[in-house]
N, C-alpha and C positions, 0 to 999 in steps of 0.2 A: 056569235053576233058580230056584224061588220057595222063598225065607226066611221063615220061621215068626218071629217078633219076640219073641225069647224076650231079654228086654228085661233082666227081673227078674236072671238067672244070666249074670254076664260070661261064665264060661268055657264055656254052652253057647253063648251071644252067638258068640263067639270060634270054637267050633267050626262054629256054621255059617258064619261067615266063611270057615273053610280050606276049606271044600267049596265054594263059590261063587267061590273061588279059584284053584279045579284047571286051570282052563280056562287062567288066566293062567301057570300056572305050567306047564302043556305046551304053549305056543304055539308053541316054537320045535319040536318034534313034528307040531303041526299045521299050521304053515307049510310043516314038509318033506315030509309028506305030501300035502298037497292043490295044491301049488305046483311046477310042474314044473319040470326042468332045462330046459337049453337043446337036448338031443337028444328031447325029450318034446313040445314046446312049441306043437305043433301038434295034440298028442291030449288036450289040457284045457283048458277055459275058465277060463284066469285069472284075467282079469278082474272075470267074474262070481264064481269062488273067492274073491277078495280083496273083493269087495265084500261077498258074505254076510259072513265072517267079518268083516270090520269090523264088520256088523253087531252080529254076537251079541258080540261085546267090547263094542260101546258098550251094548250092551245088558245086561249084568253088569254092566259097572262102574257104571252108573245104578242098577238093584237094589242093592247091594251100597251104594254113597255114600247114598241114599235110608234103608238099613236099619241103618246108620252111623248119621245124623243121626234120626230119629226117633225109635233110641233114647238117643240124646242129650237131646233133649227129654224126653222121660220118666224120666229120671234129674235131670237140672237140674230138672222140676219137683217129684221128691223131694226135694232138696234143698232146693230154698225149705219146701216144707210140713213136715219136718223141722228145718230152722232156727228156723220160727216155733212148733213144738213145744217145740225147745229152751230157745227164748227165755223161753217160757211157765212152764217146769219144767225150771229152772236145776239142778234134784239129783237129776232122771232119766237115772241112767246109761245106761239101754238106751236112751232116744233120742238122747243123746250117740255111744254107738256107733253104733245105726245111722246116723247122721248125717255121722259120717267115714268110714263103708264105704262111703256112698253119694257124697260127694267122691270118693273115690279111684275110685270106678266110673268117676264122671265122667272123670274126668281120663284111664283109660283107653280109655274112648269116645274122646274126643277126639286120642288119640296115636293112634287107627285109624285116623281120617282121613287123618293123616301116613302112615301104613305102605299107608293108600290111595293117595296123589297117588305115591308109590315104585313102587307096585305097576303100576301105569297104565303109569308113564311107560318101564317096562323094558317091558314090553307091547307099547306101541304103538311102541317103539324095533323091535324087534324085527318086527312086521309092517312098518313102513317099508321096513326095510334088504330085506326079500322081495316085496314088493308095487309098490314105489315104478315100478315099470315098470308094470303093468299096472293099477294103479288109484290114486287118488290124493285120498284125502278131502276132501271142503271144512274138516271141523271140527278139521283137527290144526293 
């Protein structure tokens, strides 16, 4: 799924995160679905199962970290250009404000990263625990 970099509105920021999400958040669904028991194991290719889906996981969470940080960058660099605004016009309240809305954006951004490396690691936790037999990444 491709994210639109709606950079400006955290909480649309925020909502396309939870949709670029969904995948993470039903893996253990789509582990039991495309991963067969041990009475089945002969009617599906596991292997090649567990290695797309690693795919398209590592594949989100690169979108997803990529769309994180870039709008990071564009928020940090509000900040500066805001700052020096400030700095300028010491008894403009409205760039004062926008100037701490746009901190705390930041600071938000950057707590997504965190609730990223969380998000991942329960993820890939979980395709492990189902995969680890039939395929076996280089990059975990």
């Amino acid at each position: 799924m491709a994210i639109t970099y709606v950079c400006g509105d955290f909480l649309e920021f925020q909502e396309s995160l939870k949709k670029m999400r969904e995948m993470d958040d039903k893996i253990i669904y789509a582990l039991n679905t495309s991963i067969p028991t041990e009475s089945f194991k002969g009617q599906v290719d596991a292997t090649g199962t567990c290695k797309g889906l690693f795919r398209q996981i590592q594949e989100a969470h690169s979108q997803r970290e990529e769309a994180i940080k870039r709008c990071i960058i564009v928020a940090a660099d509000r900040v500066k250009v805001l700052r020096e605004e400030r700095d300028n016009k010491r008894d403009d309240m409205a760039i004062d404000k926008s100037f701490k809305a746009e901190q705390r954006k930041l600071r938000l951004l950057q707590s997504e990263l965190n609730v990223e490396d969380i998000v991942k690691e329960r993820t890939l936790k979980a395709f492990t625990e189902r995969c680890r037999l039939f395929f076996k990444p280089d990059s975990l």
